[in-house]
Backbone as CSV, one residue per row, in Angstrom:
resi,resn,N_x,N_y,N_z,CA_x,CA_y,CA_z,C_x,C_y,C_z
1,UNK,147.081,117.276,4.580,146.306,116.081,4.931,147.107,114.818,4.604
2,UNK,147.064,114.171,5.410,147.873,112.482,5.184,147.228,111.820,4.642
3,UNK,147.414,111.299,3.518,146.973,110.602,2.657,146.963,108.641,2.772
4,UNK,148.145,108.428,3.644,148.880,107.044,4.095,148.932,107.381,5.782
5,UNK,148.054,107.740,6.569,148.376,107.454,7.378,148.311,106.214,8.247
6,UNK,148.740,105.701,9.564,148.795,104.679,9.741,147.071,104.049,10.537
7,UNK,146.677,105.148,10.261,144.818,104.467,10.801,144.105,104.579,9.283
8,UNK,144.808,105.112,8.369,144.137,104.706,6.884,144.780,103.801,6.594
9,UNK,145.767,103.285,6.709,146.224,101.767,6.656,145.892,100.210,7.144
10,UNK,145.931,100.824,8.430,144.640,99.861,8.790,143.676,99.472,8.414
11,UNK,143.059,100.718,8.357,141.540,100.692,7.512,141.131,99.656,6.410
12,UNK,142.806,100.132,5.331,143.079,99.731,3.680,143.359,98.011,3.915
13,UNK,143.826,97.900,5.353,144.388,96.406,5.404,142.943,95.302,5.737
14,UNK,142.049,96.434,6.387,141.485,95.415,7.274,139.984,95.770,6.206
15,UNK,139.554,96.516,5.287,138.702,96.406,4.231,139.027,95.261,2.795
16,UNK,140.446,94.922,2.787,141.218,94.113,1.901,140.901,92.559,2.861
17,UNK,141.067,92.529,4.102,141.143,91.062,4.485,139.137,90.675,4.806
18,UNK,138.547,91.808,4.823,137.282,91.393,5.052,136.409,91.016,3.498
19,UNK,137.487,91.516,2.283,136.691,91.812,1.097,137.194,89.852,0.245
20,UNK,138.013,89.436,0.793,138.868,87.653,0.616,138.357,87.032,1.798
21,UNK,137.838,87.572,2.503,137.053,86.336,3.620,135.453,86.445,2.610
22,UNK,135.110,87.839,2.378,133.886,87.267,1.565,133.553,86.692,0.611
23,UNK,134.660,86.865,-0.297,135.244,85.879,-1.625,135.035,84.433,-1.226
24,UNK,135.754,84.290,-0.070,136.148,82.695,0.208,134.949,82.137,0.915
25,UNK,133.963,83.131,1.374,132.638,82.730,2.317,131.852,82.658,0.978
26,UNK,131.708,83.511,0.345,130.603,82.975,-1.298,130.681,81.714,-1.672
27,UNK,132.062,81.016,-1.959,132.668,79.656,-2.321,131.761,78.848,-1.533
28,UNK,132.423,79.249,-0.085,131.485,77.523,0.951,130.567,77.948,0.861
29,UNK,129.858,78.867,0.336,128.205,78.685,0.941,128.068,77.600,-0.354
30,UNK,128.351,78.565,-1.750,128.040,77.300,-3.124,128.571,76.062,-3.077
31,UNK,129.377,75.493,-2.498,130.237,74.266,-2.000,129.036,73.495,-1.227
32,UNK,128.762,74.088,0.052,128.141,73.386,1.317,127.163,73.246,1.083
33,UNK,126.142,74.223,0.051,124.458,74.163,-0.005,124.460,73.483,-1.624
34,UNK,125.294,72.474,-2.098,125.034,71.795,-3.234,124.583,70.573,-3.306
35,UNK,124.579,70.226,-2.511,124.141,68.956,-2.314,124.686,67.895,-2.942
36,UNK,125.264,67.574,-3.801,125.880,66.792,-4.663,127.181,65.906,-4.450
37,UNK,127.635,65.904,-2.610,128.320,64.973,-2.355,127.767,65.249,-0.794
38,UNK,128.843,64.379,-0.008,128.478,64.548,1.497,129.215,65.828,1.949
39,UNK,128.452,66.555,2.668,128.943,67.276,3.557,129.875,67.033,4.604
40,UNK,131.085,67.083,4.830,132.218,66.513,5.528,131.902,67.448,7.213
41,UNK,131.439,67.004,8.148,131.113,67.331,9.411,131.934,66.596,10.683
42,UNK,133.376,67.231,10.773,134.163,67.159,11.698,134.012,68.004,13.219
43,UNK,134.019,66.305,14.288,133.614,66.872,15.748,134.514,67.393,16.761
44,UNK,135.790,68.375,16.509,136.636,68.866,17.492,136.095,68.632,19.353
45,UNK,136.462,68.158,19.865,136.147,68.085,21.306,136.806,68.720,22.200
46,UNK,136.658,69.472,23.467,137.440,70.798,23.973,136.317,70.316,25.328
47,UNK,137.888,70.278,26.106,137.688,70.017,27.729,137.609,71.206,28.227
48,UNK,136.656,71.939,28.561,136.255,73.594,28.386,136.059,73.653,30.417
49,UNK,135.743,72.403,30.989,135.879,72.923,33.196,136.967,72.334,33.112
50,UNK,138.022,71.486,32.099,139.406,70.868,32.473,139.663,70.056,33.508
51,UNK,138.290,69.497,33.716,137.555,68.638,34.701,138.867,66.581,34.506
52,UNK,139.057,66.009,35.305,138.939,64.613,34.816,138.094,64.020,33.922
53,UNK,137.105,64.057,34.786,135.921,63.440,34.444,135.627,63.560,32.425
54,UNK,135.761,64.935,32.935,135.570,65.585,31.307,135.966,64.642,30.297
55,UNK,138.017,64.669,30.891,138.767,64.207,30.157,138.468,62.856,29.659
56,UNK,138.225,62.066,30.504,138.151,60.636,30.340,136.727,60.226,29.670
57,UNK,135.625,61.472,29.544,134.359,60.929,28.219,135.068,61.552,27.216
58,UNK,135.890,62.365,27.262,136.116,63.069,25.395,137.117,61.582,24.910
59,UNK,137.426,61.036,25.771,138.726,59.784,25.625,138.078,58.668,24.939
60,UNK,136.980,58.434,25.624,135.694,57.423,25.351,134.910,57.596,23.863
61,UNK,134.690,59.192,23.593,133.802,58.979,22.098,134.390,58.217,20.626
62,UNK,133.342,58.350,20.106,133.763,57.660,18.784,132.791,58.219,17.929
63,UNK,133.428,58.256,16.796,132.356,57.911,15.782,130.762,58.100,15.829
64,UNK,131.323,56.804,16.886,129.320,56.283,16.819,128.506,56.960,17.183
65,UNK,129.068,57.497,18.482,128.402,58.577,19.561,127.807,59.431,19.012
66,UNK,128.111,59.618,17.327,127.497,61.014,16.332,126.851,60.373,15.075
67,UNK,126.623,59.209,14.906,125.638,58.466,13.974,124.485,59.058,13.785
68,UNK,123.684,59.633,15.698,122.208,59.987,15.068,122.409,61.077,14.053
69,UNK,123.663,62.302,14.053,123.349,62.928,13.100,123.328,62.811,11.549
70,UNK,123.992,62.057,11.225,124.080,61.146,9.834,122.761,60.642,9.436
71,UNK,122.094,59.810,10.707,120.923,58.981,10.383,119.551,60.056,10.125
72,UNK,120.009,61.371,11.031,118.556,61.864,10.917,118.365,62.852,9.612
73,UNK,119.784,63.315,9.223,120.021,63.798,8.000,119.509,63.336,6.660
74,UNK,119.873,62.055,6.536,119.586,61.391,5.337,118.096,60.952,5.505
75,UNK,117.400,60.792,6.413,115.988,60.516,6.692,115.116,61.782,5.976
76,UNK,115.345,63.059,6.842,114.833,64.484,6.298,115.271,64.615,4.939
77,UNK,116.340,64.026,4.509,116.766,64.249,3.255,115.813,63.283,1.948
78,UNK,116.031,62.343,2.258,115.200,61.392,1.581,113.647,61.336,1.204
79,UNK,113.033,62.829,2.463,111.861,63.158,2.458,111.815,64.471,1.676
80,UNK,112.976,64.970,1.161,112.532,65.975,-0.053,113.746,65.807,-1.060
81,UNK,113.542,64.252,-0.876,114.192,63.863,-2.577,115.409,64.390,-2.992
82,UNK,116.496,64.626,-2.137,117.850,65.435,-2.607,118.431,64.391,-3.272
83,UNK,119.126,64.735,-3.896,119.962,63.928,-4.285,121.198,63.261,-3.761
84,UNK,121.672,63.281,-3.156,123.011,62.636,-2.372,122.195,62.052,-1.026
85,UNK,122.107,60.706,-0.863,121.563,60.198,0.003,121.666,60.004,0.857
86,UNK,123.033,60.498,1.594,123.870,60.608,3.219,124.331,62.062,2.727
87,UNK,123.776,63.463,3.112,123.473,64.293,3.222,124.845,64.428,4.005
88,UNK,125.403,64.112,4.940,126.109,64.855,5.815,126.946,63.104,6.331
89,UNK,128.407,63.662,6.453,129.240,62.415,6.689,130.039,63.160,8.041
90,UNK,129.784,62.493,9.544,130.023,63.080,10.305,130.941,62.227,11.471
91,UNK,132.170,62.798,11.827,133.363,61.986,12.418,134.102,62.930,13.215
92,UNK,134.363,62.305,14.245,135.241,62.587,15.562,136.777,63.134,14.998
93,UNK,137.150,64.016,15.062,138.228,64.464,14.949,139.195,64.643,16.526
94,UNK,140.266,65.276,16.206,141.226,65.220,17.218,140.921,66.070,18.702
95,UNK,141.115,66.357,19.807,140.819,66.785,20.510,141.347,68.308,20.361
96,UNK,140.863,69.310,20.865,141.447,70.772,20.787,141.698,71.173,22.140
97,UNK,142.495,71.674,22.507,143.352,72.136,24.087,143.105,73.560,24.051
98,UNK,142.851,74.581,23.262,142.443,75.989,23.276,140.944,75.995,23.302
99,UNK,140.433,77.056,24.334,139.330,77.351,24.204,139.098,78.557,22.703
100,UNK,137.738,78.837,22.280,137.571,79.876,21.313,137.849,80.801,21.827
101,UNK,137.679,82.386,20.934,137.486,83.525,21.580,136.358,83.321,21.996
102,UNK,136.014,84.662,23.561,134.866,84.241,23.493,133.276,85.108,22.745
103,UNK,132.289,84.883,22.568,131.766,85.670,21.321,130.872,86.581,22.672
104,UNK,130.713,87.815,21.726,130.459,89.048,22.196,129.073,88.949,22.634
105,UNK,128.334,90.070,23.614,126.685,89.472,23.349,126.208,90.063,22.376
106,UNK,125.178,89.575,21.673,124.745,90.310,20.688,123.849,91.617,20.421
107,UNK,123.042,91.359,22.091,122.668,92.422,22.403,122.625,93.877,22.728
108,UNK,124.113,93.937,23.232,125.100,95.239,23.505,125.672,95.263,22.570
109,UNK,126.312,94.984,21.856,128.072,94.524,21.183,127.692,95.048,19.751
110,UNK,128.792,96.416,19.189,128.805,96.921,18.263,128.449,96.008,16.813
111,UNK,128.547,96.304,15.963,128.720,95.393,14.255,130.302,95.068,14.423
112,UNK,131.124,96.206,14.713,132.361,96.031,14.201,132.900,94.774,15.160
113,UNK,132.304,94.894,16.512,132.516,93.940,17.726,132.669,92.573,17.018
114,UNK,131.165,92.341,16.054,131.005,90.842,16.130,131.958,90.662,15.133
115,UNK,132.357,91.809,14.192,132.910,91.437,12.507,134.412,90.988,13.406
116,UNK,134.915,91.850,14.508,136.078,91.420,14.708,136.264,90.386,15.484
117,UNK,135.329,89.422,16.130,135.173,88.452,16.778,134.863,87.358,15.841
118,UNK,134.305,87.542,14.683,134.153,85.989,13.432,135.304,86.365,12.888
119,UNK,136.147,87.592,12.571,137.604,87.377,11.996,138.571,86.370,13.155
120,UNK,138.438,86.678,14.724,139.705,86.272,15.128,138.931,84.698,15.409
121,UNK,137.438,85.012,15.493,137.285,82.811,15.673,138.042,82.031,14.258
122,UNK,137.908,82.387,13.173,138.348,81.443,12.185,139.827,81.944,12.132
123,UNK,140.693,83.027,12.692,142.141,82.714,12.989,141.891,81.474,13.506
124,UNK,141.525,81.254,14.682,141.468,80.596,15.999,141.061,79.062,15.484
125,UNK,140.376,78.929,14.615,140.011,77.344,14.043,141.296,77.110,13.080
126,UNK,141.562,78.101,12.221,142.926,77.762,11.073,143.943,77.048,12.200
127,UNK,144.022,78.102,13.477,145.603,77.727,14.202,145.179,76.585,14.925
128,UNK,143.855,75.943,15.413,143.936,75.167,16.144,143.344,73.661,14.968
129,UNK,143.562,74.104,13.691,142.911,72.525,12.987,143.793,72.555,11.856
130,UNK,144.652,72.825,12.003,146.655,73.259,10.860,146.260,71.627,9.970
131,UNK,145.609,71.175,9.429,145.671,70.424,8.339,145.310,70.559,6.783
132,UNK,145.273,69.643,5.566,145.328,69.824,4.261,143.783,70.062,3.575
133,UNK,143.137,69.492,4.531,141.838,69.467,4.201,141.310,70.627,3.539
134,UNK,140.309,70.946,2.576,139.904,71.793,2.356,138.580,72.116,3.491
135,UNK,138.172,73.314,3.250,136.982,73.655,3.776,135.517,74.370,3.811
136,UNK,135.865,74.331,2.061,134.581,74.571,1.094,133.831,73.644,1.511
137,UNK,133.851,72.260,1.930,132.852,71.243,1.746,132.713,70.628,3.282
138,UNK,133.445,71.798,4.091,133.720,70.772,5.153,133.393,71.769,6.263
139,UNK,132.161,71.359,7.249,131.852,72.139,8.477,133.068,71.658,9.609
140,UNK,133.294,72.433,10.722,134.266,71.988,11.845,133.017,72.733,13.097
141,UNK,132.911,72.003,13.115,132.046,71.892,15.077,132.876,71.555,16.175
142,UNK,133.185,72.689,17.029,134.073,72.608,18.061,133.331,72.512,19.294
143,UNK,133.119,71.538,19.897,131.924,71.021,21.265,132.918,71.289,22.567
144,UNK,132.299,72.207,23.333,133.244,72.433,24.438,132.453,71.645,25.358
145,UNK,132.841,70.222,26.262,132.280,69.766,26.899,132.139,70.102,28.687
146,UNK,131.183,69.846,29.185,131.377,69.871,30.589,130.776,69.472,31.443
147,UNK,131.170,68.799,33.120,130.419,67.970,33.494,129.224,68.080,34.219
148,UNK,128.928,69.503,34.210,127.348,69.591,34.292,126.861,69.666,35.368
149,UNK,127.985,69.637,36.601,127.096,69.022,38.135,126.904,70.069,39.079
150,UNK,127.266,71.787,38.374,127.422,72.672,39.476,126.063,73.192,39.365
151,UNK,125.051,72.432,38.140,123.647,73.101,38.192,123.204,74.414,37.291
152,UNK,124.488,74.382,36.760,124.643,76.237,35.819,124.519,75.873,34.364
153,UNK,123.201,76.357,34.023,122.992,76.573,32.582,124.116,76.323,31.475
154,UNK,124.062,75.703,30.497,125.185,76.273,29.534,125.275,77.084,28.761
155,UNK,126.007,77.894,28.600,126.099,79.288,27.285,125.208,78.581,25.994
156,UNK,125.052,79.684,25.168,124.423,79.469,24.132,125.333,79.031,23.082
157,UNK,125.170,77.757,22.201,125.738,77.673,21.210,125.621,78.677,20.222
158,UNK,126.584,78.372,18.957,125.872,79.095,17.949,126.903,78.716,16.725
159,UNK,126.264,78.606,15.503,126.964,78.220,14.388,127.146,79.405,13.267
160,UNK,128.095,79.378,12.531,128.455,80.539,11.405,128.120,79.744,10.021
161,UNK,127.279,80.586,9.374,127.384,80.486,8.251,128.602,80.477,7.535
162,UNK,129.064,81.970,7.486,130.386,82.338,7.183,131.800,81.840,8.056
163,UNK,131.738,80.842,7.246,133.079,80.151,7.779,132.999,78.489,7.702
164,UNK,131.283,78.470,7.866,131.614,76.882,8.219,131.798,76.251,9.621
165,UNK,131.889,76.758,10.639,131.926,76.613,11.925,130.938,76.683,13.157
166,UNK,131.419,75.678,13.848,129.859,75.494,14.920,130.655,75.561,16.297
167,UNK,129.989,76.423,17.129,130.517,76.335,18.994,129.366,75.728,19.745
168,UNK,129.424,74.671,19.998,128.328,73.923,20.903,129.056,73.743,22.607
169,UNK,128.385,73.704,23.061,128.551,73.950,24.292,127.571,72.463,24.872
170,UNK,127.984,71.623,25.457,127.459,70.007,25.601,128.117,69.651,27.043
171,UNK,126.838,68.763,27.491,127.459,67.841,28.801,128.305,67.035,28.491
172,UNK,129.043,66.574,29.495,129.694,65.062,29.146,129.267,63.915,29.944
173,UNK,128.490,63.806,29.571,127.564,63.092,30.226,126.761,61.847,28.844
174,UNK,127.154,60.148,29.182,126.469,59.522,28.036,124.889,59.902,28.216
175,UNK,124.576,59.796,29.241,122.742,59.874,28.845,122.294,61.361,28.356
176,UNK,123.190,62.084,27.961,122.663,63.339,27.176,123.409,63.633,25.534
177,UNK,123.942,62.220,25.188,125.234,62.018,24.218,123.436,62.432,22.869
178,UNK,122.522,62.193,23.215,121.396,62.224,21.881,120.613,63.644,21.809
179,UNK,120.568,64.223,23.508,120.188,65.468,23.261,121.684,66.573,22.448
180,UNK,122.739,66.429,23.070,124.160,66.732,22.566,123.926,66.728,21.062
181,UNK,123.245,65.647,20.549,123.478,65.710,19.203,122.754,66.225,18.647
182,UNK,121.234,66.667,19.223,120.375,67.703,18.698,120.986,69.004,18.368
183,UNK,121.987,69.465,19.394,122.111,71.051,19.645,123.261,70.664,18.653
184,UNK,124.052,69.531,17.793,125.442,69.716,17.480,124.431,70.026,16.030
185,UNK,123.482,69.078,15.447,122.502,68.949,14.360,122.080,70.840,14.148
186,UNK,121.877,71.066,15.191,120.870,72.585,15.364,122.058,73.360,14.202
187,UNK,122.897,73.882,15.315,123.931,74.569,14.933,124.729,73.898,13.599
188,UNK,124.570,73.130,13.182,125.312,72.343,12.101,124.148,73.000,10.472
189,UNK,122.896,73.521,10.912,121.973,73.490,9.977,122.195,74.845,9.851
190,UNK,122.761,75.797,10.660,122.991,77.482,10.978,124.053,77.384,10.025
191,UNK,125.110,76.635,9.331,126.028,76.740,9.089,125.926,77.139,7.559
192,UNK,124.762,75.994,7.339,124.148,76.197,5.847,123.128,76.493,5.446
193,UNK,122.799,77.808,6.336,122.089,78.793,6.201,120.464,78.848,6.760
194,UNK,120.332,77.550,7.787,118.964,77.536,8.196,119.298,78.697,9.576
195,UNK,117.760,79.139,9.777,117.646,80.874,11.146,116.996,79.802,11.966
196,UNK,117.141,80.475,13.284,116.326,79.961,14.706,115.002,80.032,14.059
197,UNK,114.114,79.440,14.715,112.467,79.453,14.609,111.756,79.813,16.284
198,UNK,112.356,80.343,16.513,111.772,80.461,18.474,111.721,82.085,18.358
199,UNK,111.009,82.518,19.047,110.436,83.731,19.532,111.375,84.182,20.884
200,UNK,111.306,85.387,21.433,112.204,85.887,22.515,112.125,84.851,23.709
201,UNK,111.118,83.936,23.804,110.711,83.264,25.170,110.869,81.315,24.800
202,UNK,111.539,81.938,23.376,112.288,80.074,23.177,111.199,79.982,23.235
203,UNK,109.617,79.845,22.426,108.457,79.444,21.890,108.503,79.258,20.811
204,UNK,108.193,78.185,19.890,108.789,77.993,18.745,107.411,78.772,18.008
205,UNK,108.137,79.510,16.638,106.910,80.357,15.637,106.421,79.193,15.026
206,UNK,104.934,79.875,14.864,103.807,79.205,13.853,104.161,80.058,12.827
207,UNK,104.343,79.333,11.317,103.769,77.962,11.394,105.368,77.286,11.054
208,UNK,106.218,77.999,10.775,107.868,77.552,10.881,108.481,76.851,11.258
209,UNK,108.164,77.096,12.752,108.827,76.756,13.729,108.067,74.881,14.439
210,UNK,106.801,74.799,13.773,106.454,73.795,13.796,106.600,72.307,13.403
211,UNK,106.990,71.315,13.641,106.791,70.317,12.771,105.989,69.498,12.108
212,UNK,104.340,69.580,12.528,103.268,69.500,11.692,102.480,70.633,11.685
213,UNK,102.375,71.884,10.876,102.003,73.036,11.155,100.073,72.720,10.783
214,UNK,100.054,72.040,9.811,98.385,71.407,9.680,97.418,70.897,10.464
215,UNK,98.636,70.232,11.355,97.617,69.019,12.316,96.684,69.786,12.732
216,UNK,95.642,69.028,12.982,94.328,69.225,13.092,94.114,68.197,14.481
217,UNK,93.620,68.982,15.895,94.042,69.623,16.415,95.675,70.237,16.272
218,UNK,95.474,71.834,16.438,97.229,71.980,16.426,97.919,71.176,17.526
219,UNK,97.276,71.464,18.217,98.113,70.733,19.780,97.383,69.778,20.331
220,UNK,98.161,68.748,21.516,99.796,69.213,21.446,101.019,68.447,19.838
221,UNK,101.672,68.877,19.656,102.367,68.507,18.526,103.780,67.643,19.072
222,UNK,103.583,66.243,18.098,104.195,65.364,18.638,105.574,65.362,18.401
223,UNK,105.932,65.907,17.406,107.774,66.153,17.379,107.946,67.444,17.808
224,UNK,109.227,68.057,17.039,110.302,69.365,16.745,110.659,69.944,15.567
225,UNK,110.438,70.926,15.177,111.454,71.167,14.234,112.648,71.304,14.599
226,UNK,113.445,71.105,13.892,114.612,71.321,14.437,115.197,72.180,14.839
227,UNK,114.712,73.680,14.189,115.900,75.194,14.320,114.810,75.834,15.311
228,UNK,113.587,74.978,15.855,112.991,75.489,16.997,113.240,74.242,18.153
229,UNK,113.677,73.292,17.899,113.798,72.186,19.262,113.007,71.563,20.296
230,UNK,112.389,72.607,19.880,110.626,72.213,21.096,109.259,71.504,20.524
231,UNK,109.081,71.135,21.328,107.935,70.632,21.147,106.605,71.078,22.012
232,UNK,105.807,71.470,20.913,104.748,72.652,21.866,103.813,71.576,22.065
233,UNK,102.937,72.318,23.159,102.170,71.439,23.900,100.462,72.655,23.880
234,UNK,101.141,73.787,24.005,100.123,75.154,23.291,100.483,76.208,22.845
235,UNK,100.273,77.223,22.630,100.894,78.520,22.381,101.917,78.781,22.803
236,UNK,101.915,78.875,24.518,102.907,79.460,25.181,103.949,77.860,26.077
237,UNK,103.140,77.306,25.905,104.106,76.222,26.702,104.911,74.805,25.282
238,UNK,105.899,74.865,26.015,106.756,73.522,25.133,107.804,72.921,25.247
239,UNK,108.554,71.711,25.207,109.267,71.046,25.715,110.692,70.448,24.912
240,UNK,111.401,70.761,25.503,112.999,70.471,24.516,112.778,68.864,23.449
241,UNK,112.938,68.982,22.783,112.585,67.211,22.296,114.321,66.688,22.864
242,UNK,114.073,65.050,22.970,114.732,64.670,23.632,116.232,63.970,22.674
243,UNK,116.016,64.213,21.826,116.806,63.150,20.649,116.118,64.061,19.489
244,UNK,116.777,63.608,18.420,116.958,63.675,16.902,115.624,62.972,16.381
245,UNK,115.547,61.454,16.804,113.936,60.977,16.257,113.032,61.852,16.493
246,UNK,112.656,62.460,17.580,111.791,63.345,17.628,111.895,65.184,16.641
247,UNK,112.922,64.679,15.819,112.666,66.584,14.954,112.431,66.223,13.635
248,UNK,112.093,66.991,12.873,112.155,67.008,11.454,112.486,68.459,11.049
249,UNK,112.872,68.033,9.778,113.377,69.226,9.218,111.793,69.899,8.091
250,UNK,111.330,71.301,8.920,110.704,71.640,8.127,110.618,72.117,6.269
251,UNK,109.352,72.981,6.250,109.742,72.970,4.370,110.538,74.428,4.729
252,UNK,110.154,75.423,5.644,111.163,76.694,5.787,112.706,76.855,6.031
253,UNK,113.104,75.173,6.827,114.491,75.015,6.856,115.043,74.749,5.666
254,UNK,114.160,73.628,5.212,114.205,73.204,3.788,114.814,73.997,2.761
255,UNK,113.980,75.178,2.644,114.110,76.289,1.750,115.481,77.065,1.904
256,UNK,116.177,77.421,3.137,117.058,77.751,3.537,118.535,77.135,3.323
257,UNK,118.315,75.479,3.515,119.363,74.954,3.191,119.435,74.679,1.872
258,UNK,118.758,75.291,0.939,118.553,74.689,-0.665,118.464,73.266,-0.668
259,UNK,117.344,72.684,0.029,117.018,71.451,-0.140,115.575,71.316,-1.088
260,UNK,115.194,72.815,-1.287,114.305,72.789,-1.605,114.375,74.289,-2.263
261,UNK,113.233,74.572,-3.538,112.927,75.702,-4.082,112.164,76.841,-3.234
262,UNK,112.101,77.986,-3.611,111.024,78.896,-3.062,109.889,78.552,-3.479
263,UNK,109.938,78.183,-4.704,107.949,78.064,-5.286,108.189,76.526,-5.338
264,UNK,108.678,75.486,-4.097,108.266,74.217,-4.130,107.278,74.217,-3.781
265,UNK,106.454,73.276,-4.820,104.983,73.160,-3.290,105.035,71.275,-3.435
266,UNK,106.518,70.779,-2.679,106.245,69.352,-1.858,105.723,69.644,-0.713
């Protein structure tokens, strides 16, 4: 019997590099869910139809273009008393010319599928963001933009806990620069550990998934939560909120991002 062979080597190599990604994923989670400075939230931009058009809004952003998420952060924040009062410090970084891998469905697609698809995405962020920065404290959201006009749905975003990393998928388009920042906010909250709140039919759950789960009438309910996005109108019907003013961060996200205790009762 071979004791070293070269598929037990593998094995030995690739149980060793998954056992220092979890080492280094324990770190950012205690890093990112401390609350005790700003969360450093860098916006990679990726011309994903390689469109003009594309080119010349990723040319155009700034900064500013990503304020609502700063503003709506420290608002929800300020409403369960954290301590660091700009929650999240969020800035335009350099443009990226590689698309990601692309991620598996989740529906078909083995365990080992996805384990080897979050190993080669954070190759894929190391080789495409080669700077000093650390990244215990620091999310990277890579927004693949596009111009939206052939009528075709966009893929699903989705953010990693483990790692710190967000794939948003966004128009380039200014009059959708506030919904854009909902879905960058969404996935930015996945990172530090808040779950979807929507049901198989994108219906957001009671009472979770709600943003006034009390009101009296329940419906219709005038914001979003955020990790559900909608805004219900009844059971089965509900409507994307349009912007960031319209979400709040519930007490179940709350709980998730350690903004809050299990036996809080704010």
């Amino acid at each position: 019997m071979k004791l070293f062979s070269f598929r037990n080597l593998r094995i030995l190599v690739l149980l060793g590099l998954l056992a220092t990604v979890a080492i280094y994923s324990k770190s950012q989670l205690l890093y990112s869910t401390a609350w005790l400075e700003p969360l450093a939230v860098i916006i990679f931009p990726i011309n994903a139809d390689g469109k003009p058009g594309t080119g010349r809004y990723i040319d155009g952003l700034s900064d500013r273009d990503f304020a609502d998420i700063d503003a709506f952060m420290a608002r929800e924040g300020h409403k369960y008393k954290i301590l660091e009062r700009s929650p999240t410090h969020t800035r335009l970084g350099p443009p990226v010319k590689a698309a990601p891998p692309e991620a598996p469905d989740p529906r078909s697609s083995s365990i080992l599928a996805r384990i080897i698809w979050s190993l080669r995405l954070r190759y894929w962020a190391w080789k495409n963001t080669p700077d000093d920065e650390s990244n215990r404290n620091r999310v990277r959201m890579f927004v693949l933009y596009y111009q939206g006009d052939d009528g075709q749905p966009l893929s699903h975003s989705l953010g990693l806990q483990k790692g710190l990393l967000g794939i948003v998928h966004a128009y380039a388009i200014k009059a959708q620069n506030r919904q854009n920042n909902l879905v960058i906010a969404h996935e930015l909250l996945h990172t530090v550990g808040a779950t979807d709140k929507y049901d198989s039919n994108n219906q957001p759950t009671y009472p979770e998934g709600y943003a006034a789960p009390a009101r009296s009438p329940r419906y219709p309910q005038t914001r979003a939560e955020i990790m559900s996005g909608r805004i219900p109108s009844s059971p089965t019907e509900s409507v994307m909120a349009k912007s960031l003013r319209s979400c709040v961060i519930g007490r179940a996200t709350a709980r998730e991002i350690n903004w809050i205790g299990t036996d809080d009762s704010l």
